[in-house]
BALOBA-1460 file (C-alpha; in Angstrom, 3 decimals):
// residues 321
<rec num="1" residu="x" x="-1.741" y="-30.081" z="7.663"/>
<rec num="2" residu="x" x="-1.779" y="-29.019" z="11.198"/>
<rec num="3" residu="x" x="-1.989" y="-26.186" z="13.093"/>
<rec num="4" residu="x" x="1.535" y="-26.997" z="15.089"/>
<rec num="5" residu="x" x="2.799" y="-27.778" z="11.154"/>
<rec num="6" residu="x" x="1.536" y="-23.856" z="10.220"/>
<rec num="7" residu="x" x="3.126" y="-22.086" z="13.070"/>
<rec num="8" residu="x" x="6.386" y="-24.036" z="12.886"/>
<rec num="9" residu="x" x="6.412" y="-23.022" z="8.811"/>
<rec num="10" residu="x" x="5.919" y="-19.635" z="9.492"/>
<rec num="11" residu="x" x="8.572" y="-19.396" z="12.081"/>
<rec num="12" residu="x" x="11.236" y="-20.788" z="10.178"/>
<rec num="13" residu="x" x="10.902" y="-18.589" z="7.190"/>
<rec num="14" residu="x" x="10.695" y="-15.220" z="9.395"/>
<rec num="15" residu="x" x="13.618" y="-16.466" z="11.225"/>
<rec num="16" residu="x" x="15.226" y="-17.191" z="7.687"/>
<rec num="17" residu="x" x="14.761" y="-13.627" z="6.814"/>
<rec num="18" residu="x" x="15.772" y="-12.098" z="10.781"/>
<rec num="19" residu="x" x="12.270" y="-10.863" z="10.682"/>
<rec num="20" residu="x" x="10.767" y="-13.137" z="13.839"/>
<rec num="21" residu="x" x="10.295" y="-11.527" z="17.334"/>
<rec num="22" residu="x" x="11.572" y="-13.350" z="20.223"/>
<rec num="23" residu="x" x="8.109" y="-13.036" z="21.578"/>
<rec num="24" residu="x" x="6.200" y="-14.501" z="18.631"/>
<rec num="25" residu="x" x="4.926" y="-17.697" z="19.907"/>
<rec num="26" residu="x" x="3.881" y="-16.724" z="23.843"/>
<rec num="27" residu="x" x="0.583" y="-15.454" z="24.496"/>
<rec num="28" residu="x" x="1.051" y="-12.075" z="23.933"/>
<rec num="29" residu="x" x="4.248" y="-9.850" z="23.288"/>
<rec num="30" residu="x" x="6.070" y="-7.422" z="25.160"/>
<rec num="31" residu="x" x="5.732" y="-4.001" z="22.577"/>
<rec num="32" residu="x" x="7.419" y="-1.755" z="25.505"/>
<rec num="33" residu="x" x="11.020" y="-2.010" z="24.188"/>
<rec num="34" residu="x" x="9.467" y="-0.960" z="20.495"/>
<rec num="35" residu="x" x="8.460" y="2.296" z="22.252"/>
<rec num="36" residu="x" x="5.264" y="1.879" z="19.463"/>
<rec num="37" residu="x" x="3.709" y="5.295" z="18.779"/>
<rec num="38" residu="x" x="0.671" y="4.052" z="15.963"/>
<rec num="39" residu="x" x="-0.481" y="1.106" z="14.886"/>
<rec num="40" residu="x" x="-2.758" y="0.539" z="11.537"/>
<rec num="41" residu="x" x="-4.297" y="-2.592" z="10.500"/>
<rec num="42" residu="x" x="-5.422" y="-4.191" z="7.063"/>
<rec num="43" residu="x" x="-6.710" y="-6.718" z="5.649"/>
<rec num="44" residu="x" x="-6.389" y="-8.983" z="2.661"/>
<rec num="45" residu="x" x="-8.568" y="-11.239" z="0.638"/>
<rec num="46" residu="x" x="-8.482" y="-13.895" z="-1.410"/>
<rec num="47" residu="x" x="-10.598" y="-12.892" z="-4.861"/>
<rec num="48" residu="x" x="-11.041" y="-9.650" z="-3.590"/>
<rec num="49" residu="x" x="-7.517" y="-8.503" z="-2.875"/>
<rec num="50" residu="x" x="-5.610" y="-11.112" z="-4.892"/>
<rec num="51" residu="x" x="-6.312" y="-13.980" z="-7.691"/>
<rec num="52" residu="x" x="-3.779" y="-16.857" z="-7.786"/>
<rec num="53" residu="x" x="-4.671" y="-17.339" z="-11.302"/>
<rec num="54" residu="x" x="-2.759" y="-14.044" z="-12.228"/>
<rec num="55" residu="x" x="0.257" y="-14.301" z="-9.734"/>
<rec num="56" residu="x" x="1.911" y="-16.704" z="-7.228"/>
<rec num="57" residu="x" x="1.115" y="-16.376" z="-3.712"/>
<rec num="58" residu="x" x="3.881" y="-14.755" z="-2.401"/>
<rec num="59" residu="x" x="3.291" y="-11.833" z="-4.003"/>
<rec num="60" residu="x" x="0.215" y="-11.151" z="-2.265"/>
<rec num="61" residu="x" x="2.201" y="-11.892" z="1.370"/>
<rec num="62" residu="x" x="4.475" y="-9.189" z="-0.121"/>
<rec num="63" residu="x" x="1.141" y="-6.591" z="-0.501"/>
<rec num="64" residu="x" x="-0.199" y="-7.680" z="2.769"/>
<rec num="65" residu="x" x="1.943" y="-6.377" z="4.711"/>
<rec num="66" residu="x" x="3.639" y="-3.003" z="2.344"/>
<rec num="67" residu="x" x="0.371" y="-1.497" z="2.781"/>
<rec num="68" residu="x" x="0.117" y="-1.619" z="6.305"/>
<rec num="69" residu="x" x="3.672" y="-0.271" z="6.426"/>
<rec num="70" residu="x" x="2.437" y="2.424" z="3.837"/>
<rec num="71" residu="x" x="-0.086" y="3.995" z="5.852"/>
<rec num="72" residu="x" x="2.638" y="4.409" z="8.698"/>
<rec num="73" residu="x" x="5.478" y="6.006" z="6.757"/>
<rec num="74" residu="x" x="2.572" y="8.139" z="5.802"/>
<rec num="75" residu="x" x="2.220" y="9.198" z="9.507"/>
<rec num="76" residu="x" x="6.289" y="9.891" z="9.215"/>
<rec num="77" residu="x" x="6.553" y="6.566" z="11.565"/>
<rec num="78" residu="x" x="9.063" y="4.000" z="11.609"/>
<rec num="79" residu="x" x="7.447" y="0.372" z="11.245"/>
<rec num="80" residu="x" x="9.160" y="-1.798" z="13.766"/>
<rec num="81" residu="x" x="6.394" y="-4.759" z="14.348"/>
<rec num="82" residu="x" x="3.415" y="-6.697" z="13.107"/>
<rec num="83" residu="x" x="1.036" y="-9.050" z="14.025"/>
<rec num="84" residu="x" x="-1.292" y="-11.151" z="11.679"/>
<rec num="85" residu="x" x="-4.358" y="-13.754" z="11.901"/>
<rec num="86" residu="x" x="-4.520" y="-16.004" z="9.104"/>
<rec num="87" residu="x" x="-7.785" y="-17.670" z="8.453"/>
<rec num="88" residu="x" x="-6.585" y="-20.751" z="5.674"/>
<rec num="89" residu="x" x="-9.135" y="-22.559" z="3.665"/>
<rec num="90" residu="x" x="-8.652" y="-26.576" z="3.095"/>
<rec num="91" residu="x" x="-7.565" y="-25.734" z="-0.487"/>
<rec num="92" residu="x" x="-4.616" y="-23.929" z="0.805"/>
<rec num="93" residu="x" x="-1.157" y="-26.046" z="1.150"/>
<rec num="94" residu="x" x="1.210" y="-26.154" z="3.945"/>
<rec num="95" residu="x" x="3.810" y="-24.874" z="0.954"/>
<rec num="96" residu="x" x="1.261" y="-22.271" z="0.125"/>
<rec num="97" residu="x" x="1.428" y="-20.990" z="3.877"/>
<rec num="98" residu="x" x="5.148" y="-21.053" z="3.384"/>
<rec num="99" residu="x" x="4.633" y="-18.808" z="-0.026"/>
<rec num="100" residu="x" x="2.646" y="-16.377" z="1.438"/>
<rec num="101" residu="x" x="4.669" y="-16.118" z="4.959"/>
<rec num="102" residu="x" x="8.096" y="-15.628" z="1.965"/>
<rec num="103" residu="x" x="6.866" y="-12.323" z="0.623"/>
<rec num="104" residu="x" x="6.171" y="-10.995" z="4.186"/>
<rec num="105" residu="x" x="8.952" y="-12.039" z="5.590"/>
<rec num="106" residu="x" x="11.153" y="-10.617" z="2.425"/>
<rec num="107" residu="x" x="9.567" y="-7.271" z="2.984"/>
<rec num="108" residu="x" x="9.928" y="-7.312" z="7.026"/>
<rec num="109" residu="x" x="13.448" y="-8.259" z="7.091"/>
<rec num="110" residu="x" x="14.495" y="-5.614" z="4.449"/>
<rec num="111" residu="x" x="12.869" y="-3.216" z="6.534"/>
<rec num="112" residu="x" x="13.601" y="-4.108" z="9.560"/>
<rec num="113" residu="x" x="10.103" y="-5.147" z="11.169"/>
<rec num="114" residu="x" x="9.111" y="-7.840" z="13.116"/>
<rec num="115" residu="x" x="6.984" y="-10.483" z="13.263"/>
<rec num="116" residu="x" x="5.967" y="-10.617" z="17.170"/>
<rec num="117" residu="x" x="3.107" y="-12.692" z="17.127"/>
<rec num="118" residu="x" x="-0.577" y="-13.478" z="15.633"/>
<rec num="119" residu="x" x="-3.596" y="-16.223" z="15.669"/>
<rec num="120" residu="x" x="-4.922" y="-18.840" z="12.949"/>
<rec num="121" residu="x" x="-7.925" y="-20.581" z="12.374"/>
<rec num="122" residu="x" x="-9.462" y="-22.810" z="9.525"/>
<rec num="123" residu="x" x="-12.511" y="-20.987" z="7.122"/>
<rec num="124" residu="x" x="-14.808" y="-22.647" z="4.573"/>
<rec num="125" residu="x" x="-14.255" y="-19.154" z="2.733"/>
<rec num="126" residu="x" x="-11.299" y="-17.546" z="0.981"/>
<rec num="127" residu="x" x="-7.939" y="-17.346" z="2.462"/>
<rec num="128" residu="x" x="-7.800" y="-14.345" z="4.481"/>
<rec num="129" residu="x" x="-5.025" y="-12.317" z="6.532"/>
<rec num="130" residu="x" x="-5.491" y="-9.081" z="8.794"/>
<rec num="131" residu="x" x="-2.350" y="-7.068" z="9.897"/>
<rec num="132" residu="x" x="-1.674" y="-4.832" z="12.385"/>
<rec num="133" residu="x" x="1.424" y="-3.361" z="12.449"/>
<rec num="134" residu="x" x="2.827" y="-0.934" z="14.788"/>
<rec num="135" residu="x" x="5.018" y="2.085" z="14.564"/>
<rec num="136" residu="x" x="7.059" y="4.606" z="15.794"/>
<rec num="137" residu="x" x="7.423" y="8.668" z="15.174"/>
<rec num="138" residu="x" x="10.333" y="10.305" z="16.688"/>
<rec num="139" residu="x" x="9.507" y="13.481" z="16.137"/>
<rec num="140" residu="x" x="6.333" y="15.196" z="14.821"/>
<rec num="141" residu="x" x="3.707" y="12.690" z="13.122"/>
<rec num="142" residu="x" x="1.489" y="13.540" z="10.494"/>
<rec num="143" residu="x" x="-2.179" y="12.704" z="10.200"/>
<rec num="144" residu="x" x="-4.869" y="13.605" z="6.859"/>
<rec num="145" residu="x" x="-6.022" y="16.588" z="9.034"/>
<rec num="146" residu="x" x="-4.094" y="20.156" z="9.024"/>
<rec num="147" residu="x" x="-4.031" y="21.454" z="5.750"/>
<rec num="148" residu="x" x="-4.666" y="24.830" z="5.239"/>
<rec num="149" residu="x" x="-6.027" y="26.660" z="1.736"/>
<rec num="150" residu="x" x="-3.517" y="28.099" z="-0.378"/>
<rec num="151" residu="x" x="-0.787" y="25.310" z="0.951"/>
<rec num="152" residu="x" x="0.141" y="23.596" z="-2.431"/>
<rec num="153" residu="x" x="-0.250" y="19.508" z="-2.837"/>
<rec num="154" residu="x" x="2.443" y="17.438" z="-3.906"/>
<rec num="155" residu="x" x="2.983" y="13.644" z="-4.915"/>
<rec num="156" residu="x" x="6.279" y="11.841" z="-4.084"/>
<rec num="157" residu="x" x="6.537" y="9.890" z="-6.704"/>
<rec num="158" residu="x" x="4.371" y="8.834" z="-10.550"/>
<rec num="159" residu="x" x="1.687" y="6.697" z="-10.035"/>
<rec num="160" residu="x" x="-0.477" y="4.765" z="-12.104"/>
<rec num="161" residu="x" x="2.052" y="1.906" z="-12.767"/>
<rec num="162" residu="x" x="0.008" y="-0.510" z="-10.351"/>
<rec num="163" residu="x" x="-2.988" y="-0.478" z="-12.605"/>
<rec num="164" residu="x" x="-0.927" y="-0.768" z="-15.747"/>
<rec num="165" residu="x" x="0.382" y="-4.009" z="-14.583"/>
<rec num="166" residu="x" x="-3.016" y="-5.423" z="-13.040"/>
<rec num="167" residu="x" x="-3.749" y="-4.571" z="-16.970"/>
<rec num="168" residu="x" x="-1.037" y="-7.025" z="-18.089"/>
<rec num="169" residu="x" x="-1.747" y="-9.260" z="-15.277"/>
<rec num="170" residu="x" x="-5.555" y="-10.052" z="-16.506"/>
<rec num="171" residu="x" x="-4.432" y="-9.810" z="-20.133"/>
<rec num="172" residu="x" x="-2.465" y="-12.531" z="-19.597"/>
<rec num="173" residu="x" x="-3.016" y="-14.716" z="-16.306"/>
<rec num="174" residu="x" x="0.190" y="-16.383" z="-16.066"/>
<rec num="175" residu="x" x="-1.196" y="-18.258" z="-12.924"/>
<rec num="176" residu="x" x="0.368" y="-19.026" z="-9.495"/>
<rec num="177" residu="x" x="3.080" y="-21.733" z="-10.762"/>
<rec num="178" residu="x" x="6.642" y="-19.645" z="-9.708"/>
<rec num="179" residu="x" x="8.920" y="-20.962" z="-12.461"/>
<rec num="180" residu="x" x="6.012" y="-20.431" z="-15.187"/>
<rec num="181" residu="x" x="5.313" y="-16.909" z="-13.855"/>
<rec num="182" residu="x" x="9.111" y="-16.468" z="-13.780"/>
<rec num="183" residu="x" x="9.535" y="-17.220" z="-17.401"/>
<rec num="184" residu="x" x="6.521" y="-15.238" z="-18.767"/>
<rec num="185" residu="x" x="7.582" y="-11.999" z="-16.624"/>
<rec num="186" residu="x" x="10.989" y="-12.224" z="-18.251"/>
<rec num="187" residu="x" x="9.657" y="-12.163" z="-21.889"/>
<rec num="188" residu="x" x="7.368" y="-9.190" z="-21.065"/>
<rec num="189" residu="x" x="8.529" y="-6.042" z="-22.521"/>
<rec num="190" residu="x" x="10.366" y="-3.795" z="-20.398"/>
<rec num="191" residu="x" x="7.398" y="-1.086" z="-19.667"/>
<rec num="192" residu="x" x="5.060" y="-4.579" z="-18.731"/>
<rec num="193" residu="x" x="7.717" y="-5.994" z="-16.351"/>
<rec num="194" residu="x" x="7.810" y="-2.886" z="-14.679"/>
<rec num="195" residu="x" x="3.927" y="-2.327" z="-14.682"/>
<rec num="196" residu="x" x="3.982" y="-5.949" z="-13.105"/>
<rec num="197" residu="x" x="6.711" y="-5.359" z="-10.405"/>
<rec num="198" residu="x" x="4.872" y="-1.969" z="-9.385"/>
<rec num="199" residu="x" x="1.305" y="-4.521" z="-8.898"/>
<rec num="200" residu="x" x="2.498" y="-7.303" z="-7.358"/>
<rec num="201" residu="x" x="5.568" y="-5.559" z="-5.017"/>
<rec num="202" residu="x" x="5.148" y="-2.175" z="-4.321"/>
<rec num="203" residu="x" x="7.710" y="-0.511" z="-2.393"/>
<rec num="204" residu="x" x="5.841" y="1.267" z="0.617"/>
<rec num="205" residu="x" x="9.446" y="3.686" z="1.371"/>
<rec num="206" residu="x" x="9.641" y="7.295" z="0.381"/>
<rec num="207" residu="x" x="12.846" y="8.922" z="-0.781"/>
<rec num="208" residu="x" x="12.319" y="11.770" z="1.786"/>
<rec num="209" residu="x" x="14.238" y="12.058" z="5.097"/>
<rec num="210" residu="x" x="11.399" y="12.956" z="7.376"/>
<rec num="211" residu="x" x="8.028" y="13.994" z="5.738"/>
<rec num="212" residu="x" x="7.245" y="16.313" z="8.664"/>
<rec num="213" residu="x" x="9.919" y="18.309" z="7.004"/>
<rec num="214" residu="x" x="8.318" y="19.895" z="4.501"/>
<rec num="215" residu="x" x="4.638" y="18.487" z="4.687"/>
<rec num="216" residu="x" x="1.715" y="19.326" z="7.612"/>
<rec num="217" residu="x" x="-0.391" y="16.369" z="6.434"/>
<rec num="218" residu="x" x="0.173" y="13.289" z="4.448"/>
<rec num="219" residu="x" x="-1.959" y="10.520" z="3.168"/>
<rec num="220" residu="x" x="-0.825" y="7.180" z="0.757"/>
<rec num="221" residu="x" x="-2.213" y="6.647" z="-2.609"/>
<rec num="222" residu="x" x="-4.062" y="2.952" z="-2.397"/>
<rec num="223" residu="x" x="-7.259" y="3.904" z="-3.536"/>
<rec num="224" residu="x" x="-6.325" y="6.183" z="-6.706"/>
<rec num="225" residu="x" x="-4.875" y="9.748" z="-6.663"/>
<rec num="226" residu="x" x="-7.956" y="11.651" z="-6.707"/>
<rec num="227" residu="x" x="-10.075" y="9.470" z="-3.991"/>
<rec num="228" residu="x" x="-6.917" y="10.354" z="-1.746"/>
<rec num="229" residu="x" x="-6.593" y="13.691" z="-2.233"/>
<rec num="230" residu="x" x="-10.359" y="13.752" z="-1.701"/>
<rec num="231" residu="x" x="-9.917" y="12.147" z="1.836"/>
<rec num="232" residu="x" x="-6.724" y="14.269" z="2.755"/>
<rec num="233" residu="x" x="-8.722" y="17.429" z="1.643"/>
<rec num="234" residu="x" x="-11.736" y="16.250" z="3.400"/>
<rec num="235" residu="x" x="-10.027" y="15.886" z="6.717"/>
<rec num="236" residu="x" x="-8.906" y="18.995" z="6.615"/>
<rec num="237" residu="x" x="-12.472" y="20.592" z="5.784"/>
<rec num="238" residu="x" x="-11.597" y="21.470" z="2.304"/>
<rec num="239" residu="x" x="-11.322" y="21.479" z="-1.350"/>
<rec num="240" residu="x" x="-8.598" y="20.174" z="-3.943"/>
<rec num="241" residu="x" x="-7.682" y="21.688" z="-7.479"/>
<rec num="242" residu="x" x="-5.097" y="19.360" z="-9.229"/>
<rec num="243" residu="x" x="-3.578" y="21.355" z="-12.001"/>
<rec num="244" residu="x" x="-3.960" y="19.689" z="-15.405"/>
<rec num="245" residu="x" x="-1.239" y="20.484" z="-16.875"/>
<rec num="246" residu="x" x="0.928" y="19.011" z="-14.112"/>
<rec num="247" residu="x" x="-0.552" y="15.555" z="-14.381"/>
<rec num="248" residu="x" x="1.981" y="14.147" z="-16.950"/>
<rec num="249" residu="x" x="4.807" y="14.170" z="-14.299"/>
<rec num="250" residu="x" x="2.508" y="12.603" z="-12.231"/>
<rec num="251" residu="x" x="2.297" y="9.661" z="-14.187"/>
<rec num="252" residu="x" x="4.183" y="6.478" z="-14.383"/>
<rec num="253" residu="x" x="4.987" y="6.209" z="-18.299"/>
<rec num="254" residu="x" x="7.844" y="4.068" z="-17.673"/>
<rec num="255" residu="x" x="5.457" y="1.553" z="-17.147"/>
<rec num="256" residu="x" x="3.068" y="2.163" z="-19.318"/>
<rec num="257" residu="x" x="0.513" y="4.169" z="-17.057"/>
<rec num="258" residu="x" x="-1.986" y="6.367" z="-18.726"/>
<rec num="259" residu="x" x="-3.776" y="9.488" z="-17.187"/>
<rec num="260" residu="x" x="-6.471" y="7.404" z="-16.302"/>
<rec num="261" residu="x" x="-4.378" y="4.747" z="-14.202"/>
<rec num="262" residu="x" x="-2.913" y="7.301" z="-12.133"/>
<rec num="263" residu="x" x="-5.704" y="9.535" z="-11.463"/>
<rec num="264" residu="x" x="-8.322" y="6.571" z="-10.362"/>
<rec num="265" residu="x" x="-5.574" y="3.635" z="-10.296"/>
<rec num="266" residu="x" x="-4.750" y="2.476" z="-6.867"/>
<rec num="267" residu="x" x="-1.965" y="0.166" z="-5.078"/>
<rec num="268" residu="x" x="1.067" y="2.744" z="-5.804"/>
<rec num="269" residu="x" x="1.775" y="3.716" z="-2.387"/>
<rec num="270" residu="x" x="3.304" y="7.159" z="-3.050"/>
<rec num="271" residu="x" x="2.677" y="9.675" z="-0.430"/>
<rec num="272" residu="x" x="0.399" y="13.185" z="-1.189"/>
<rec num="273" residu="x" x="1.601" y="16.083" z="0.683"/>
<rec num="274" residu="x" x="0.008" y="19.207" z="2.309"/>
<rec num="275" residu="x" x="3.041" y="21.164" z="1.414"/>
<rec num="276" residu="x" x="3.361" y="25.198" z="3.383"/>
<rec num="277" residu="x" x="4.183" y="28.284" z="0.715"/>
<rec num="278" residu="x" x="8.402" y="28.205" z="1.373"/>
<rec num="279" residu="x" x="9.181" y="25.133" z="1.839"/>
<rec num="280" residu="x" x="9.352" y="22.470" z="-0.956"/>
<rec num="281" residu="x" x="10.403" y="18.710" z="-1.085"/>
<rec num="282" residu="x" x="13.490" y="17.472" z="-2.120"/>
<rec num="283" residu="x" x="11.723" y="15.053" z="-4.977"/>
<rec num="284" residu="x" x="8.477" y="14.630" z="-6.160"/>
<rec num="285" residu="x" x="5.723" y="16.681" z="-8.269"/>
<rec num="286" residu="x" x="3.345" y="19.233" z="-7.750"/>
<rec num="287" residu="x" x="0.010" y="18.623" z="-8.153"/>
<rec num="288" residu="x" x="-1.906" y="21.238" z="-7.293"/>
<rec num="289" residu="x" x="-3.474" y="22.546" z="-3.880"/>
<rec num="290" residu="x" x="-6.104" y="22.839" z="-1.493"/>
<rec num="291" residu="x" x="-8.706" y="25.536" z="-1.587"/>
<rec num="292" residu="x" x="-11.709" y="26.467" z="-0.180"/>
<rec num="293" residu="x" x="-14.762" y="24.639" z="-1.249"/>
<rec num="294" residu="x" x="-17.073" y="21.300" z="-0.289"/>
<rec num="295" residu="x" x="-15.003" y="19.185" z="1.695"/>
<rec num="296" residu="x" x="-13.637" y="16.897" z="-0.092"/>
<rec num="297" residu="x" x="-14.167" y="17.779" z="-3.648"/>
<rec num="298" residu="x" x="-11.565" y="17.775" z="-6.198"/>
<rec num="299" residu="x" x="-11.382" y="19.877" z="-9.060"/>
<rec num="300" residu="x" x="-9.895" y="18.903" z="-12.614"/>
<rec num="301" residu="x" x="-10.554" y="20.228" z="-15.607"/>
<rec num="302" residu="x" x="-13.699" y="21.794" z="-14.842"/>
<rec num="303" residu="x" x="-14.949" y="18.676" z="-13.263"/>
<rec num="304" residu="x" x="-16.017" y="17.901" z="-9.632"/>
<rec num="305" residu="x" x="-14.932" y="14.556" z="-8.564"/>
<rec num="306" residu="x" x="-16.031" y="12.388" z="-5.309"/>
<rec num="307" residu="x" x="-14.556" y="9.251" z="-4.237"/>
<rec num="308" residu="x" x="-13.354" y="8.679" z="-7.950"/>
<rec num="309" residu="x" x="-11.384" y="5.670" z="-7.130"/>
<rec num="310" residu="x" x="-11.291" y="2.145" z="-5.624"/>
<rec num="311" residu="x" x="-14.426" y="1.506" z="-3.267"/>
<rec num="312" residu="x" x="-14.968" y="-2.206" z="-1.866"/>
<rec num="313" residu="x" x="-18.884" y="-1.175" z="-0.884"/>
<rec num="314" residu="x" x="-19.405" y="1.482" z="-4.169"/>
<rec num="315" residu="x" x="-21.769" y="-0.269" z="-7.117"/>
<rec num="316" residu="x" x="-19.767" y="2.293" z="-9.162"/>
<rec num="317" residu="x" x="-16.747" y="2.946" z="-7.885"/>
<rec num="318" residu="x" x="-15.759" y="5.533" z="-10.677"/>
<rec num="319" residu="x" x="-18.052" y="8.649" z="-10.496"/>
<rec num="320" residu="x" x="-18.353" y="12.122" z="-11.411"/>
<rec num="321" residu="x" x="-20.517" y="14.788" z="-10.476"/>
């Protein structure tokens, strides 16, 4: 495999899906027609991010690149680009390139984003790709910061169904084969193949017009509920109290998601809202809202939790104080 092998692969299937800048192979890329507003960036890796044992490569392509797009619809921006640097170990196959590039490209071209450029090199590590991606907001963008207390919180959508199929996925590792893994997701039960569909292609778009509608801060849900609500609180200088009795319409049970998946589950990429008394969104649930209190602290039950979710440097990533 070389490198002119790699770049020509991942040309032809971004082209395939009308998802490849005309810039994407010069030294750098013109961005002044995308009139760009934010960019974000991400990273995924290989063991850490995504196992080929549970799930063929293209789904993880797929994930690459919806949660960079996630953390700009939660800004109330319009993706329009993206740029990427691969790093591809020798165990990696020119048709595994190919895999990966399909579920990035698939996502792109439905959304109308662009490849517009990006780097590669060789690593005696795991496979590895960081994205930035770049976006546009025109109007008012939203950032975690400008919450007030007494302004209620709301979630756009259940959440949990992520870690109910990462559930599935270990119970079973159906491994990275596509026509096995196609055959084993269509005997799952209807809850699992949803559960499954929610892990390994997440849909980063909200069902809301314009979040800067109704909400005065925003951020996505990849780390679990409460962790996010912790950092959107925390920006803001204060405290969250989720009401407990609203948490079962905050939960996915159509896929099987328990309490516990959606409160410290992660990977959903449903939006939390700082929502103003009078104005309410179109869909979605209400949570609870932000108070005064130690930055960042949420408040359940009588319990006080911090950073109760996904942590890639936490020994314990669940806690509660």
């Amino acid at each position: 495999m070389r490198e002119y092998d790699v770049v020509a692969a991942i040309r032809e299937v971004f082209a395939a899906h009308h998802a490849l800048g005309e810039d994407a192979d010069d030294d750098a890329s013109r961005i002044d027609d995308l009139l760009a507003s934010h960019a974000c960036t991400d990273v995924i890796v290989e063991g850490v991010d995504f196992d080929r044992a549970l799930s063929p490569v293209r789904f993880a392509g797929h994930k690459a690149l919806a949660q960079n797009l996630s953390d700009l619809y939660a800004c109330d921006c319009e993706p329009s680009a993206f740029l990427w640097a691969l790093s591809i170990p020798p165990s990696w196959s020119l048709d595994d390139v190919r895999a990966f590039s399909r579920g990035a490209a698939s996502l792109a071209g439905a959304l109308g984003v662009r490849l517009i450029g990006g780097d590669l090199s060789s690593t005696s590590g795991p496979f590895q790709c960081a994205i930035t991606a770049l976006g546009r907001a025109p109007g008012m963008s939203l950032g975690r910061r400008g919450a007030r207390a007494g302004q209620s919180l709301w979630l756009t959508r259940p959440v949990g169904g992520a870690a109910a199929g990462l559930r599935v996925l270990m119970r079973d590792r159906p491994g990275d084969d596509e026509v096995a893994f196609a055959r084993w997701r269509a005997g799952l039960a209807p809850a699992e193949r949803r559960a499954v569909d929610c892990q390994l292609t997440p849909s980063p778009v909200h069902e809301l017009e314009r979040l800067s509608d109704v909400a005065v801060a925003a951020i996505d849900v990849s780390d679990g509920l409460l962790t996010d609500v912790g950092r959107l609180a925390h920006a803001s200088g204060l405290a969250a109290a989720i009401d407990g009795s609203a948490i079962s319409g905050a939960v996915d049970t159509a896929a099987g998601a328990t309490r516990e998946d959606a409160l410290i589950g992660g990977e959903d990429y449903a939006f939390v809202l700082a929502v103003p008394d009078g104005l309410e969104p179109a869909t979605g649930v209400r949570i609870g809202g932000l108070v005064a209190g130690a930055a960042g602290e949420v408040r359940l039950d009588g319990h006080v939790f911090v950073d109760a979710g996904f942590d890639h440097f936490a020994a314990r990533p669940n806690r509660d104080r």
